[in-house]
N, CA, C and O atoms as a DFTB+ gen file, in Angstrom:
672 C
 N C O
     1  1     -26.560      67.663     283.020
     2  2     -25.764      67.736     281.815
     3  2     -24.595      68.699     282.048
     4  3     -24.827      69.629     282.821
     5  1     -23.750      68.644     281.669
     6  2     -21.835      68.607     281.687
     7  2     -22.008      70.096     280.842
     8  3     -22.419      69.796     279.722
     9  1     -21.859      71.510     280.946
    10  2     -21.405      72.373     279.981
    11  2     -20.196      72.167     279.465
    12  3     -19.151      71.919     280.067
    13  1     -20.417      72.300     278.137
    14  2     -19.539      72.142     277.491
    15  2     -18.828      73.440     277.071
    16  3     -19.294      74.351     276.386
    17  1     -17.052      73.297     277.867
    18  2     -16.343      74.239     277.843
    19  2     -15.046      73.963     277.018
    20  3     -14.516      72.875     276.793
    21  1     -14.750      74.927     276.712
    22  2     -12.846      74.865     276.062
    23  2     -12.294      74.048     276.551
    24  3     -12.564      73.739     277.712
    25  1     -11.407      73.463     275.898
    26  2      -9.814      72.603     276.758
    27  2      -9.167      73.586     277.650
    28  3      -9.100      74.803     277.477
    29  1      -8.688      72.867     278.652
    30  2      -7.232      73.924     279.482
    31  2      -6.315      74.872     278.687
    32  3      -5.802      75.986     278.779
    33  1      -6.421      73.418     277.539
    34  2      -5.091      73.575     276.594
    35  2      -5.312      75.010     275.146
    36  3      -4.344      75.416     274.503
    37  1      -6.548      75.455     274.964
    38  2      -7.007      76.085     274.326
    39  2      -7.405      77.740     274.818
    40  3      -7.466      78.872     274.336
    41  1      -7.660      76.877     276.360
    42  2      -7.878      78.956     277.427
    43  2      -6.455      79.039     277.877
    44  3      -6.264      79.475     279.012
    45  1      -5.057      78.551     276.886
    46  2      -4.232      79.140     277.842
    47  2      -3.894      80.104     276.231
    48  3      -2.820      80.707     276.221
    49  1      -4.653      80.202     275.150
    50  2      -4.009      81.044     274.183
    51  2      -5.381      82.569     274.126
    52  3      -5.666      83.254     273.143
    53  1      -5.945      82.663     275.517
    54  2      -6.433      83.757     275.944
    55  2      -7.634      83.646     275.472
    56  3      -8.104      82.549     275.171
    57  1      -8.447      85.046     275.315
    58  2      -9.541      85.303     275.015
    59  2      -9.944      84.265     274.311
    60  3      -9.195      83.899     273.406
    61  1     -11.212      83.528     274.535
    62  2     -11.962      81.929     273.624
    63  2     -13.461      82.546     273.112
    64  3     -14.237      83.083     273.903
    65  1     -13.646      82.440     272.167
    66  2     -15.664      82.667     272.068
    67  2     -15.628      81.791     270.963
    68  3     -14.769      81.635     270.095
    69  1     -17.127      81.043     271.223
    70  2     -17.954      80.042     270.370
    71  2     -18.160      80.236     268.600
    72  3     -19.107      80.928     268.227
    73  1     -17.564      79.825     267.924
    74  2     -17.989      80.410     266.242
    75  2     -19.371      79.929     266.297
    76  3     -19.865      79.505     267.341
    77  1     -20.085      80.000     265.033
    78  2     -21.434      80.295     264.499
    79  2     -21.261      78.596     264.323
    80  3     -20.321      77.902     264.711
    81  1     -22.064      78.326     263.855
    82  2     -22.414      76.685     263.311
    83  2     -21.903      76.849     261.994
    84  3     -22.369      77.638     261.171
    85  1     -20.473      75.727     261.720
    86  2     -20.197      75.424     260.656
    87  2     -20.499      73.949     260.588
    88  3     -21.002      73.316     261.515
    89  1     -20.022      73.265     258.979
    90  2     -20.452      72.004     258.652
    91  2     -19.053      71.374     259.437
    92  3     -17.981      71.977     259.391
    93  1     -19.207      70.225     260.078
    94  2     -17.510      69.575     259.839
    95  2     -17.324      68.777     258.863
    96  3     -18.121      68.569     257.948
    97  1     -16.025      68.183     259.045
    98  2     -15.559      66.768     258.410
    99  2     -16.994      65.922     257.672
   100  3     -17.316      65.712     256.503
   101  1     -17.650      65.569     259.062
   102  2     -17.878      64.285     258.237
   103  2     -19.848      65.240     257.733
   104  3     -20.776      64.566     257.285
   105  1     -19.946      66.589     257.951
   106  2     -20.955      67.213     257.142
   107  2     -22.044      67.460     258.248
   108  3     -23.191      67.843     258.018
   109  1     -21.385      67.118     259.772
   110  2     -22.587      67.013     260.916
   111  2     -22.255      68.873     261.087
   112  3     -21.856      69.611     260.185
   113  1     -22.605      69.304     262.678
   114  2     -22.906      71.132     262.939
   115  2     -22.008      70.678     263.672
   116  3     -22.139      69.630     264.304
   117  1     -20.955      71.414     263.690
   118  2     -19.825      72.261     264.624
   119  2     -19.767      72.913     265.164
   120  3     -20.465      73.648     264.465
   121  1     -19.471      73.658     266.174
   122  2     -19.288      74.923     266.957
   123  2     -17.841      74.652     267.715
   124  3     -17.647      74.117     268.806
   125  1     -16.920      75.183     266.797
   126  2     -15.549      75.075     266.832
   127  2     -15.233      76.258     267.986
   128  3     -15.993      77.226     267.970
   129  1     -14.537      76.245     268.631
   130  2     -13.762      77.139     269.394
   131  2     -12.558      78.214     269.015
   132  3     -11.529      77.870     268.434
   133  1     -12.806      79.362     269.372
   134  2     -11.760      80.499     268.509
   135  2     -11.176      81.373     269.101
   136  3     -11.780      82.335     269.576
   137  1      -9.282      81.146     269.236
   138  2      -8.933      82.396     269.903
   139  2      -9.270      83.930     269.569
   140  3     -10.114      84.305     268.757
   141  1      -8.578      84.605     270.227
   142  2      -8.596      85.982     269.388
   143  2      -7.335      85.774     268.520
   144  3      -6.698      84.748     268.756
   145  1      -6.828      86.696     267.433
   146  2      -5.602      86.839     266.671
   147  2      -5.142      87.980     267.501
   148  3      -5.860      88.750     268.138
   149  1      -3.664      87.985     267.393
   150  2      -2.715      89.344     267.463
   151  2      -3.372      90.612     267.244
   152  3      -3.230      91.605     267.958
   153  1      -4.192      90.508     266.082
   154  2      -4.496      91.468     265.918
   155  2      -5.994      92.153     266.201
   156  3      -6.135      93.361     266.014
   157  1      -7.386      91.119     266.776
   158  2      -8.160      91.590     267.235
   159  2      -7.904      91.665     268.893
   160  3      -8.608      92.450     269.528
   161  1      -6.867      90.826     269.626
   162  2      -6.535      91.467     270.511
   163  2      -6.203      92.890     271.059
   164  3      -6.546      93.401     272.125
   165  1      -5.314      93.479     269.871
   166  2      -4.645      94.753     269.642
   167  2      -6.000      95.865     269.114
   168  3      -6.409      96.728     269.890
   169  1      -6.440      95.738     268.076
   170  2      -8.036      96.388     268.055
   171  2      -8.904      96.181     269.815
   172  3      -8.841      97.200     270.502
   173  1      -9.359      95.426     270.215
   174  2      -9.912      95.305     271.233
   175  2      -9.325      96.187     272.338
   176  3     -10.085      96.675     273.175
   177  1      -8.280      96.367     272.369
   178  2      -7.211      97.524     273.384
   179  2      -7.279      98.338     272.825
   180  3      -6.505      99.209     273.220
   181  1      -8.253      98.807     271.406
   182  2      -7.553     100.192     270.988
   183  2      -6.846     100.962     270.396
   184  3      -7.003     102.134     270.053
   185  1      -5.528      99.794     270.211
   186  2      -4.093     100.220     270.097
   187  2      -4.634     100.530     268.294
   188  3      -4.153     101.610     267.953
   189  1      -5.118     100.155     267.617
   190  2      -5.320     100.099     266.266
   191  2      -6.336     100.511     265.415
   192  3      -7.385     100.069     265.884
   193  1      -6.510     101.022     264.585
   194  2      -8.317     101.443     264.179
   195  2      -8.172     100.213     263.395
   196  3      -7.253      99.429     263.159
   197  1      -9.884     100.370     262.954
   198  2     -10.455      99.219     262.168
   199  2      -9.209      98.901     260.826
   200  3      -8.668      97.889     260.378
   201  1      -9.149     100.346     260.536
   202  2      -8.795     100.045     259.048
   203  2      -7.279      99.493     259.110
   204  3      -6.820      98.920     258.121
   205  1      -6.444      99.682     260.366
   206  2      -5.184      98.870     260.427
   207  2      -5.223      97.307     260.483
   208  3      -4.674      96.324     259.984
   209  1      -6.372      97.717     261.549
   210  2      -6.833      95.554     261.682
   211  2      -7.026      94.653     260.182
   212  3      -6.419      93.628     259.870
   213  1      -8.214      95.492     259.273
   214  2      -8.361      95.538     258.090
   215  2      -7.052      94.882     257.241
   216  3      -6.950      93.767     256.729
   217  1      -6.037      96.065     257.294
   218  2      -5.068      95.834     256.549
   219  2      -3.671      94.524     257.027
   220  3      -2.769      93.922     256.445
   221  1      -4.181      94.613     258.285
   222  2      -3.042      93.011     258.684
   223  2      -3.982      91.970     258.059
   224  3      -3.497      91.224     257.209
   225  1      -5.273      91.840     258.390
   226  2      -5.835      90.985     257.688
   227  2      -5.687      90.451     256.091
   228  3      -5.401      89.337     255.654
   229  1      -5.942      91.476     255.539
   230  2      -5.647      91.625     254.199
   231  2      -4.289      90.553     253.795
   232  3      -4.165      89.509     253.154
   233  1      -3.430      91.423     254.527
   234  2      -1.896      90.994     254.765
   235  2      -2.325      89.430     254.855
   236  3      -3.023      89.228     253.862
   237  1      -2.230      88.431     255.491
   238  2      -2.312      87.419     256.202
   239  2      -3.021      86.858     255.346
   240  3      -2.877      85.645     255.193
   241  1      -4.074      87.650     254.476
   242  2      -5.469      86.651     253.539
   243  2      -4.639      86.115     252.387
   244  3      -4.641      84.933     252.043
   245  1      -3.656      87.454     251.598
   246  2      -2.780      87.191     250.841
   247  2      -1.682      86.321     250.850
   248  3      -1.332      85.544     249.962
   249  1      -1.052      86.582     252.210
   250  2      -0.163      85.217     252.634
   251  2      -0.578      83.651     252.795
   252  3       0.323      82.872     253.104
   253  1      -2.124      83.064     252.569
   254  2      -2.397      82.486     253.089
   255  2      -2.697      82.116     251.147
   256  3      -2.576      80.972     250.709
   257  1      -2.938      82.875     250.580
   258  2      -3.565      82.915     248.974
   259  2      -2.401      81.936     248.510
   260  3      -2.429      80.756     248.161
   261  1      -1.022      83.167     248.676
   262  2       0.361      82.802     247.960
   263  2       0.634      81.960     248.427
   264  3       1.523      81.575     247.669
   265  1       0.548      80.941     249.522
   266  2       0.790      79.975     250.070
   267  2       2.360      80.166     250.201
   268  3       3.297      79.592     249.646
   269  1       2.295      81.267     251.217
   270  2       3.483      81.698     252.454
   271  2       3.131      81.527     254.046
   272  3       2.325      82.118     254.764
   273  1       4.284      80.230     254.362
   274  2       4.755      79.597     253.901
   275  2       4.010      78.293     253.144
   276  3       2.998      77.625     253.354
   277  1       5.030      78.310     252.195
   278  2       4.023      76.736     251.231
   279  2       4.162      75.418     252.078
   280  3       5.103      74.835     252.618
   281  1       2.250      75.119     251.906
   282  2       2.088      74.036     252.266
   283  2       3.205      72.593     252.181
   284  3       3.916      72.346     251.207
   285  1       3.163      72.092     252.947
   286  2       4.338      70.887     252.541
   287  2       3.679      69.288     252.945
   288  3       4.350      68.276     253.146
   289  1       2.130      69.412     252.995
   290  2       1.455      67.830     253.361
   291  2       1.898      66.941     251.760
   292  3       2.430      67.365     250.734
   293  1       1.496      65.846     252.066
   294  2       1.790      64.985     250.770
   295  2       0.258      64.879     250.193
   296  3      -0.699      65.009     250.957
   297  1       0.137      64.698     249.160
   298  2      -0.945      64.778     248.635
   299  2      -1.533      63.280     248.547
   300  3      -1.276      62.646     247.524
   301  1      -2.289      62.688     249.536
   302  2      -2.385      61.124     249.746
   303  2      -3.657      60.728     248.408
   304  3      -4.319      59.694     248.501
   305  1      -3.770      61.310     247.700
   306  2      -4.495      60.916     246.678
   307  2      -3.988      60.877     245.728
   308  3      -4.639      60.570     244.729
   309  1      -2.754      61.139     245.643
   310  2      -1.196      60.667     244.443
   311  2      -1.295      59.389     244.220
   312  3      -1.192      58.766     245.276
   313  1      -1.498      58.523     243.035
   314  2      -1.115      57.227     242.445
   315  2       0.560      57.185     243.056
   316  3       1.287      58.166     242.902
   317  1       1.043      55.922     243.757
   318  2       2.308      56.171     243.663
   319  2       3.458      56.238     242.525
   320  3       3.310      55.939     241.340
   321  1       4.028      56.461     242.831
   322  2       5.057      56.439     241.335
   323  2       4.916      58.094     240.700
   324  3       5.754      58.653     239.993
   325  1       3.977      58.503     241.045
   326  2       3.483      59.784     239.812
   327  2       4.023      61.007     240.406
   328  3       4.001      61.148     241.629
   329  1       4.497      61.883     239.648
   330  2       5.013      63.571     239.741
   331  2       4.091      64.405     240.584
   332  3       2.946      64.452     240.135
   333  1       4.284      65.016     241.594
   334  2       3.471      65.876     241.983
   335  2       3.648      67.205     240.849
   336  3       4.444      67.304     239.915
   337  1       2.558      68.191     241.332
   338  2       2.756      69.157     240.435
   339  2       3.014      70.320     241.189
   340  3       2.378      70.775     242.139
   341  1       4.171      70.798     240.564
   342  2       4.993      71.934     241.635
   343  2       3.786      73.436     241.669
   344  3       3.817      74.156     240.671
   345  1       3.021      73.729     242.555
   346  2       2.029      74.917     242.820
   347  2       2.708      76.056     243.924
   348  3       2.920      76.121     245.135
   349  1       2.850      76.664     243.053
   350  2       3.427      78.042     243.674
   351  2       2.540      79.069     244.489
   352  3       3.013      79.791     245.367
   353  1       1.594      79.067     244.221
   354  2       0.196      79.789     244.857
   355  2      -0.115      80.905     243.873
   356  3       0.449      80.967     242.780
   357  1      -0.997      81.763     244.270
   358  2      -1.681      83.022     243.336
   359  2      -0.570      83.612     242.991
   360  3       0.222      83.957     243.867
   361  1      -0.295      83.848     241.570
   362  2       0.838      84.690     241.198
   363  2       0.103      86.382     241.771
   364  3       0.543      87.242     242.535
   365  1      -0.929      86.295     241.122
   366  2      -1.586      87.634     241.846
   367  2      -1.307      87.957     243.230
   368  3      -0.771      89.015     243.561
   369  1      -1.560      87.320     243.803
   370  2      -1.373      87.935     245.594
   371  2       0.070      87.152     245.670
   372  3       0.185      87.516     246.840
   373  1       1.063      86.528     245.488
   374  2       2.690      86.839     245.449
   375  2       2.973      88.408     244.781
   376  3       3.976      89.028     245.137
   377  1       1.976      89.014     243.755
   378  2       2.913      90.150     243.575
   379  2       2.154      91.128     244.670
   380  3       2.642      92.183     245.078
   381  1       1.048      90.667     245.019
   382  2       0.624      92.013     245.895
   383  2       1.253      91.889     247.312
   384  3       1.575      92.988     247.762
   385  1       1.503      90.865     248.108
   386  2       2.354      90.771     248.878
   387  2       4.241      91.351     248.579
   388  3       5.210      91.734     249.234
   389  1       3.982      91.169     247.650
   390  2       5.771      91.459     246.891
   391  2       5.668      93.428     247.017
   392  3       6.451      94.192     247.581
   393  1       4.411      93.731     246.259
   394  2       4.335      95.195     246.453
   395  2       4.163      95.735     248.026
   396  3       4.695      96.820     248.262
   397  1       3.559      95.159     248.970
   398  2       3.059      95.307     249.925
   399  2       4.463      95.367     251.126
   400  3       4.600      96.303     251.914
   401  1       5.043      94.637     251.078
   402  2       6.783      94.554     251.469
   403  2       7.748      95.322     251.061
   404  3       8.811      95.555     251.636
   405  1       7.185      95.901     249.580
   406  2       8.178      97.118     249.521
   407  2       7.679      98.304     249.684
   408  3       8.568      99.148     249.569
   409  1       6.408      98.861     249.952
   410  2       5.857      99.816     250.570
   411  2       6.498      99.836     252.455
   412  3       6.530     100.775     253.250
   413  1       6.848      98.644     252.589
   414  2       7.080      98.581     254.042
   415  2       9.079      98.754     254.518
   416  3       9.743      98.813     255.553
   417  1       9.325      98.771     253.076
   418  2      11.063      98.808     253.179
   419  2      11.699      97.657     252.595
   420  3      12.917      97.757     252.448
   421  1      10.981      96.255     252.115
   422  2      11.947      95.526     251.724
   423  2      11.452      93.960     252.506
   424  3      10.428      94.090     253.176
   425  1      11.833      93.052     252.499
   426  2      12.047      92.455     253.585
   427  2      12.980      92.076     254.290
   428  3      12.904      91.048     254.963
   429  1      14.217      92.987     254.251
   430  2      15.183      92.945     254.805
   431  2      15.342      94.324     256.183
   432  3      16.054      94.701     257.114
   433  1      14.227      94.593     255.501
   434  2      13.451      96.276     256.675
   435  2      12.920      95.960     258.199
   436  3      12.082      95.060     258.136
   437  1      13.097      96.332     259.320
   438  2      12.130      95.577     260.126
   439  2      10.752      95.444     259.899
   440  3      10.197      94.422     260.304
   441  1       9.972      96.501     259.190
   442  2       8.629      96.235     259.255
   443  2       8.567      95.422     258.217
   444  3       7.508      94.861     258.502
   445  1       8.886      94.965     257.286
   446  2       9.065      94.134     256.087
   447  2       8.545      92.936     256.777
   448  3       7.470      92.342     256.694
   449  1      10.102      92.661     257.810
   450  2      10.508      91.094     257.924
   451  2       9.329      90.428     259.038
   452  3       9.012      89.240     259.111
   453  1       8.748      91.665     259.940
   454  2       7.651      91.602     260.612
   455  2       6.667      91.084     260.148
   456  3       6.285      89.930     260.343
   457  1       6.065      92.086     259.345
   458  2       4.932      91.521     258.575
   459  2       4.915      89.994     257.672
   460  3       4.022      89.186     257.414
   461  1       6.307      90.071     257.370
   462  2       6.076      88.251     256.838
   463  2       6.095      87.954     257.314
   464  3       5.205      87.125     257.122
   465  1       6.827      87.602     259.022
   466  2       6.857      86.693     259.557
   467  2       5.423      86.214     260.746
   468  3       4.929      85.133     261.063
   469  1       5.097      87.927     261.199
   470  2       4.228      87.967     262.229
   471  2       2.591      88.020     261.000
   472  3       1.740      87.254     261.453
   473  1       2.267      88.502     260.108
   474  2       1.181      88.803     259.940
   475  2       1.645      87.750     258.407
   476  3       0.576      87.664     257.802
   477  1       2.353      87.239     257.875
   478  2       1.807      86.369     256.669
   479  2       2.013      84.624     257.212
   480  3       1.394      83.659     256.765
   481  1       3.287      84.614     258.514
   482  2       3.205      83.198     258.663
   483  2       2.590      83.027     259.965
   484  3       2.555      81.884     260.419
   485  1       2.066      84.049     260.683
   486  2       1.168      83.822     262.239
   487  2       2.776      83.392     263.249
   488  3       2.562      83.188     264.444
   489  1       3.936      83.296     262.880
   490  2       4.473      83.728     264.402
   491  2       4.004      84.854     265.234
   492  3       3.241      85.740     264.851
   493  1       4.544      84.736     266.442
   494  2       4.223      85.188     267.364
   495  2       5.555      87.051     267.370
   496  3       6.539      87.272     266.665
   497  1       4.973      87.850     268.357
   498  2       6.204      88.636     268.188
   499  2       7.421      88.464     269.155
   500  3       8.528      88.950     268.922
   501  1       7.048      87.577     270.491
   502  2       8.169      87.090     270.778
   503  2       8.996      86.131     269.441
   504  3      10.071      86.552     269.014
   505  1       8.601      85.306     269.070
   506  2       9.404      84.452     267.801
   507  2      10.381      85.406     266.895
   508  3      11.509      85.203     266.445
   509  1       9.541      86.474     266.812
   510  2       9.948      87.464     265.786
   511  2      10.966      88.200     266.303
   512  3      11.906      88.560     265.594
   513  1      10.882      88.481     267.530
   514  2      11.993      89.344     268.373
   515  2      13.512      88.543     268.320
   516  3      14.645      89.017     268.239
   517  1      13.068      87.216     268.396
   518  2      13.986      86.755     269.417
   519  2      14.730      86.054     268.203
   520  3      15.739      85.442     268.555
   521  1      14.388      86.009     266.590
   522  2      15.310      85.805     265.866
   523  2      15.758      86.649     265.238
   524  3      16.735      86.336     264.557
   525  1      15.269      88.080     265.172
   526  2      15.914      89.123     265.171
   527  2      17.602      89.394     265.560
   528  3      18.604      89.658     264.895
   529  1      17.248      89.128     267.311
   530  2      18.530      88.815     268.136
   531  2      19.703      87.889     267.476
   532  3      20.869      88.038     267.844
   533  1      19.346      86.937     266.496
   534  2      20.409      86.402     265.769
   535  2      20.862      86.518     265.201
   536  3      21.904      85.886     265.031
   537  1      20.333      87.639     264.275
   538  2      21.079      88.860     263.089
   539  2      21.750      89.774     263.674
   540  3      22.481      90.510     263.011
   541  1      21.608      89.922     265.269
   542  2      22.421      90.815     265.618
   543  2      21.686      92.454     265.859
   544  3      22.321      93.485     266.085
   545  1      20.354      92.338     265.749
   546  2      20.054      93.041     265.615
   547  2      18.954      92.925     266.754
   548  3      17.833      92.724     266.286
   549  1      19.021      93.022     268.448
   550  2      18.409      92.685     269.342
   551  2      17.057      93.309     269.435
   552  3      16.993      94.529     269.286
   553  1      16.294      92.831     269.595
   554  2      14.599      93.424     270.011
   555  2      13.739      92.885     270.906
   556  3      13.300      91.739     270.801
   557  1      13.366      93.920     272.111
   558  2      12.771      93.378     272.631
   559  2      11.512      92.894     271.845
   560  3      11.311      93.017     270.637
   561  1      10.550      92.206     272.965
   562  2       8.975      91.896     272.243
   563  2       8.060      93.542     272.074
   564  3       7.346      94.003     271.184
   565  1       8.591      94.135     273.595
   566  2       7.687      95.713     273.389
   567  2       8.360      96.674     271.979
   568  3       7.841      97.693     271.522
   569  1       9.472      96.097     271.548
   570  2       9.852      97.231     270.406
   571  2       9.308      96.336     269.179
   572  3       9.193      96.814     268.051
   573  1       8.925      94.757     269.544
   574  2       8.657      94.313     267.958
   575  2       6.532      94.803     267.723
   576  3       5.811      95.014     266.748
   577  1       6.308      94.773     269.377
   578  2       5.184      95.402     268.939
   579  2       5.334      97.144     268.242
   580  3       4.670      97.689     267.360
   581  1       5.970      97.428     268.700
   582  2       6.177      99.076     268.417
   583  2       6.095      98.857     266.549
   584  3       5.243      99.161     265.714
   585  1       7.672      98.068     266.458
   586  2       6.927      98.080     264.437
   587  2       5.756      97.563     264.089
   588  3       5.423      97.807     262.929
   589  1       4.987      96.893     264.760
   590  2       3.817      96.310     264.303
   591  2       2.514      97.475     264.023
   592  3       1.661      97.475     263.135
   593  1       2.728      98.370     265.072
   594  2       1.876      99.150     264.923
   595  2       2.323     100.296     264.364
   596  3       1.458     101.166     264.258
   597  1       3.807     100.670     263.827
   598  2       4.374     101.096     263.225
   599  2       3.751     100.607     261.495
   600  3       3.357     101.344     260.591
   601  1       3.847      99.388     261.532
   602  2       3.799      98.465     259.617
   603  2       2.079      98.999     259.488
   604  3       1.834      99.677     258.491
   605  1       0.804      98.689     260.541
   606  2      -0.132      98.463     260.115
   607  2      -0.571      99.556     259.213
   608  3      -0.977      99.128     258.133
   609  1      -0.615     101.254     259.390
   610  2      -0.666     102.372     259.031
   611  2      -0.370     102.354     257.413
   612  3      -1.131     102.587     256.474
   613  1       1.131     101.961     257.442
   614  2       1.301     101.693     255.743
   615  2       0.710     100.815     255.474
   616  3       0.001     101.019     254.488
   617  1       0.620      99.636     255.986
   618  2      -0.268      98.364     255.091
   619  2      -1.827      99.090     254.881
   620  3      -2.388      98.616     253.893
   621  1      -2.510      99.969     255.486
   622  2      -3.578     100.672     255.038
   623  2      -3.376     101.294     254.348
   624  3      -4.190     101.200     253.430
   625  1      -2.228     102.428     254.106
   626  2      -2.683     103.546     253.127
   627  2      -2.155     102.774     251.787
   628  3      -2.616     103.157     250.712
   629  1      -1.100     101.582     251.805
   630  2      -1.057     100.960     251.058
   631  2      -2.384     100.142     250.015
   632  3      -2.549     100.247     248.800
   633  1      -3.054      99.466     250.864
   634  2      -4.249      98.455     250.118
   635  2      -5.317      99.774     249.880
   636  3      -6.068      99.667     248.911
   637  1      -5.411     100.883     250.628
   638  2      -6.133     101.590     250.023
   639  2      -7.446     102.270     250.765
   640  3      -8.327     103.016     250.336
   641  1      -7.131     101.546     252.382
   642  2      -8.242     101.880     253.088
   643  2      -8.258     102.966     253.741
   644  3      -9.218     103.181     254.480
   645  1      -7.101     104.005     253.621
   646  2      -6.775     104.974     254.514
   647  2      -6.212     106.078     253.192
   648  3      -5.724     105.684     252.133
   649  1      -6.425     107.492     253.577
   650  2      -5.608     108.423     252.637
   651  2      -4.517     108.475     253.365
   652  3      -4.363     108.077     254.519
   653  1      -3.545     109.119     252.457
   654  2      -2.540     110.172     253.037
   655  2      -2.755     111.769     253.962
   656  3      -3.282     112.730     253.402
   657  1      -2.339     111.830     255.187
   658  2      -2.701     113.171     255.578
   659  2      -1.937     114.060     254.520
   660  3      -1.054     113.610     253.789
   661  1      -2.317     115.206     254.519
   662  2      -1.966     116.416     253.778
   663  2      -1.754     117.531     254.882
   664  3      -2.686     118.112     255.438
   665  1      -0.318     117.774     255.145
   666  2       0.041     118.417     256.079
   667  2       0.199     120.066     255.210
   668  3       0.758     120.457     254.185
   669  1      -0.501     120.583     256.114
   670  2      -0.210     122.473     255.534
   671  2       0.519     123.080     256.472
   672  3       0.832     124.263     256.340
């Protein structure tokens, strides 16, 4: 019997481990295959404590709530002819993402535009760097990690998982 391993196409987005048994599609056991994220990569090195990982997460759960960016499939269970209905996502987590961006400068801030782009829509930080460079405002990938681990710190003391030091 054949072990059953990852695609080529799946070990080239790095670290792979087996999830737990979920249901699929049609309700049979799965054992789906799972990269690491950006950000348990970055925990796994260290570079981050729990409670930063925590807070990109957070980040990303909310982006994913508010539906940033909004879904755009067609809804194939539409009668034709009929109105879709315009869904904006959680007004709740649009404002906590909305607060969460201006704790970070804006999104016109680098760590702002980071975090939406790298931690609410899953680009990459090359992606992020390199349209940076089109505003004129050049970055390498090692300086877009630098804000990343720059943003995570506030996105904690922000959601609440971290205090403020109290410097004497």
């Amino acid at each position: 019997m054949k072990a059953i391993t990852p695609t080529p196409e799946r070990l080239r987005h790095g670290y792979v481990r087996r999830a737990t048994a979920i249901a699929d599609a049609s309700g049979s056991i799965g054992h789906p295959w799972h990269c690491r994220s950006l950000l348990d990569n970055i925990l796994a090195r260290g570079e981050i404590t729990a409670h930063e990982h925590t807070a990109g997460c957070r980040f990303h759960e909310l982006a994913v709530q508010a539906q940033i960016p909004p879904l755009r499939a067609a809804d194939v269970m539409r009668p034709p002819g009929r109105a879709t209905r315009n869904y904006l996502g959680s007004d709740a987590a649009q404002r906590q993402i909305s607060a969460a961006l201006d704790a970070l400068g804006g999104l016109s801030a680098p760590m702002g535009s980071l975090a939406w782009d790298v931690l609410g829509c899953d680009d990459s930080l090359s992606d992020w760097s390199r349209r940076q460079r089109w505003t004129g405002k050049g970055r390498q990938t090692a300086a877009a990690k630098g804000v990343l681990l720059s943003c995570l710190p506030i996105l904690a003391l922000h959601f609440g998982l971290t205090r403020p030091a109290i410097a004497r």
